[in-house]
N, C-alpha and C positions, 0 to 999 in steps of 0.2 A: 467104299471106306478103305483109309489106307490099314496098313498090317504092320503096327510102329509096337517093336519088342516093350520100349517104355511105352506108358497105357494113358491116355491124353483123356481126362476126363472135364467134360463142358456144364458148367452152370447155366442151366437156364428156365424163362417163368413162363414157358408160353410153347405150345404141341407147335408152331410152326419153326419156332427157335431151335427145336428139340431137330426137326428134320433137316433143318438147313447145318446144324451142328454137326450130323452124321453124315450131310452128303459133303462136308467139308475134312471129316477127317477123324471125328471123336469117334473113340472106345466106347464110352460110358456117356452115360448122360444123368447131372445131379438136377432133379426136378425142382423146383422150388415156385413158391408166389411170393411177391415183396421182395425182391432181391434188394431194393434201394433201401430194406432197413434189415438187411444181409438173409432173408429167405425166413419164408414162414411154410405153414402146411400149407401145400395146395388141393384144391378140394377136388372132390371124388372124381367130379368129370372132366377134369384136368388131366389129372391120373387116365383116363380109358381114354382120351382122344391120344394123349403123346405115347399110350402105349400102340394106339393104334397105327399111330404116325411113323413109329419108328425099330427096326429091332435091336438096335443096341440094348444094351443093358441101361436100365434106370435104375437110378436112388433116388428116394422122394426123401425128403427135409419134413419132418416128423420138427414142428416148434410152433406153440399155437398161440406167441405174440413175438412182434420185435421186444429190442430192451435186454432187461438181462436173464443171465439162465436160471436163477431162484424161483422155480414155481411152485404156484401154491396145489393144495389138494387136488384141486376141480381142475387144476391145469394139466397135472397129471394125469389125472384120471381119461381129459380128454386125450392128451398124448396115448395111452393103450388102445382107447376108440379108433384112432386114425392108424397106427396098427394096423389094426384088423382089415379097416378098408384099405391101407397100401396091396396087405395079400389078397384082397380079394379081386385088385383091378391089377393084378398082375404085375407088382413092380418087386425088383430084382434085389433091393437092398433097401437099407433106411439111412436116415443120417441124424444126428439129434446131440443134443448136448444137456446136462444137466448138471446144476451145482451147487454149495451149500451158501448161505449168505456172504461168509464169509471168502468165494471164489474159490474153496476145493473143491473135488469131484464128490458129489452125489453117489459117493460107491454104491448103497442099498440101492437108491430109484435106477441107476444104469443099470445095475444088475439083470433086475426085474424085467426094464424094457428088453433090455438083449434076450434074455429068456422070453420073454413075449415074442420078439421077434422072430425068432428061429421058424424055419429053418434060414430064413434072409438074414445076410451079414449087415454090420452096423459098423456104419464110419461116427464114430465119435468127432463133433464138428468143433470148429474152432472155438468156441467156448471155452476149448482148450488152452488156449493164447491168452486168458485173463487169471490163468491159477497163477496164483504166487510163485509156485516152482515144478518148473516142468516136469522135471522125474519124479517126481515125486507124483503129479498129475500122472506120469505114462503109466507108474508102476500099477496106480488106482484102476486107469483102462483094461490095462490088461487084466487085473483082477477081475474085472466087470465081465470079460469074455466079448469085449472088441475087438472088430476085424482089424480095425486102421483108423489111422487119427488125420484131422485135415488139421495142418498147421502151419503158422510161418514162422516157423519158429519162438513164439513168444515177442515178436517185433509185427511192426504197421503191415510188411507186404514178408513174401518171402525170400526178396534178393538182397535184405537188409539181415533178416535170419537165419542166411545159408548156414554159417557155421554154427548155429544152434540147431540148425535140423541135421543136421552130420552128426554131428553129437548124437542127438534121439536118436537116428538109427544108428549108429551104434550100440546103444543103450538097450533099444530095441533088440538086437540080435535074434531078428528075427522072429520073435517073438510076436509081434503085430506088424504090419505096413503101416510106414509112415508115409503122408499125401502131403507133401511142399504143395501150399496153397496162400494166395493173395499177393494180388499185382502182378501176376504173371501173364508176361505178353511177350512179343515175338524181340523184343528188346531185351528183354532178361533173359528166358527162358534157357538158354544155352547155359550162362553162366550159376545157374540154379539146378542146372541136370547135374552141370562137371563138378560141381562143389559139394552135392552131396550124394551122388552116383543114387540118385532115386531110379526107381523102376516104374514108378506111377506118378501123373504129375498133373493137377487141378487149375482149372483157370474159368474166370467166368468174364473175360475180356473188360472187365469192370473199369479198368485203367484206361483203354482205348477204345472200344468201338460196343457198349452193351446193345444184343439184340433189344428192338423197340425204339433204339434210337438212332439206327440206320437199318435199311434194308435188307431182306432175305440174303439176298446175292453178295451185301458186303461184308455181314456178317458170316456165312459160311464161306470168303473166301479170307476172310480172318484167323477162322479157324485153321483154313486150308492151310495157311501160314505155319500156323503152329505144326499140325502134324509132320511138315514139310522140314523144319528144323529137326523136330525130332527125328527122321528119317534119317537127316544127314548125319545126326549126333553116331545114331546106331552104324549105320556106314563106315564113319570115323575112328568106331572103338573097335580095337583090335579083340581077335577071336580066339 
């Protein structure tokens, strides 16, 4: 695995996805099932084969339907259930989003989860992208006691919301890591690093080549791609 200062984390539904992702180049790996209706929880033995598969770091995708973030009681409820089994088969982080009808943040339910969650950090997911107004959404996360947010800035991909994810971190100051995520591939991804000098940067190849519908070998030399830009980025910026 390469050693890229920015931190290349890979989306994917499946423990062989997860090893081809890190023999190509990922940091992290965001676990998920359902990616084609953007990730649900994956279940238990999902969880222990890809932690067996691989040492990166995992985040499992904590969200127990496609659709939108509005859950009800029993969907909650199961969200804290799955919790407990991310810790128990060993995963590194969680990811999850929750929101009120009306597309604010769920301040009380994030709360709760991220305290459930501990000692594992939580990426507040793109859920984020459908609040009405983004800072006003960051300032809700951070309240909540979120690690980092996946986002494209409140736009379709993240090379359309570069200059709104500058913005958040900005706004951020440090305060939370912000994760430029969606549409990112080896065509963008440069001008999504330079635009908003992230230090971490998410991709689940969903634009170009998702594991499952090419091969082990092409997908992890897709990956390879990416880290390989990244490399160069680092390289590039003066010290």
């Amino acid at each position: 695995m390469t050693n890229n200062s920015i931190l290349l984390e890979i989306s994917v539904e499946s423990a062989s996805g997860a090893a081809a992702a890190e023999r190509g180049g990922a940091n992290r790996i965001e676990l998920c099932a359902n990616l084609n209706v953007g990730g649900v929880t994956p279940s238990a033995e999902l969880m222990r084969e890809t932690r067996k598969a691989v040492r990166a770091p995992i985040f499992v995708m904590i969200r127990p339907r496609g659709g939108d973030f509005a859950f009800s009681a029993e969907e909650f409820f199961a969200m804290k259930r799955d919790l407990k089994i991310a810790k128990s088969r060993g995963m590194d982080g969680v990811v999850f989003g929750i929101l009120h009808a009306d597309r604010t943040v769920n301040l009380e339910r994030t709360r709760e989860l991220v305290e459930a969650a501990k000692p594992l950090p939580v990426t507040f997911h793109r859920a984020f992208d459908e609040t009405p107004d983004l800072h006003a959404a960051l300032e809700a996360v951070i309240a909540a006691g979120a690690t980092r947010v996946l986002t494209s800035g409140g736009k379709p991909n993240a090379d359309a919301g570069a200059s709104a994810l500058a913005e958040l971190m900005k706004a951020a100051a440090g305060r939370i890591t912000i994760l430029p995520g969606g549409g990112i591939n080896a065509g963008n991804l440069e001008a999504v690093v330079r635009a908003t000098g992230t230090y971490e940067i998410h991709s689940g190849l969903g634009t170009s080549l998702p594991y499952g519908k090419s091969g082990a070998a092409e997908f992890e030399s897709a990956v390879r791609e990416l880290a390989e830009i990244l490399r160069e980025i680092e390289l590039a910026t003066p010290r």
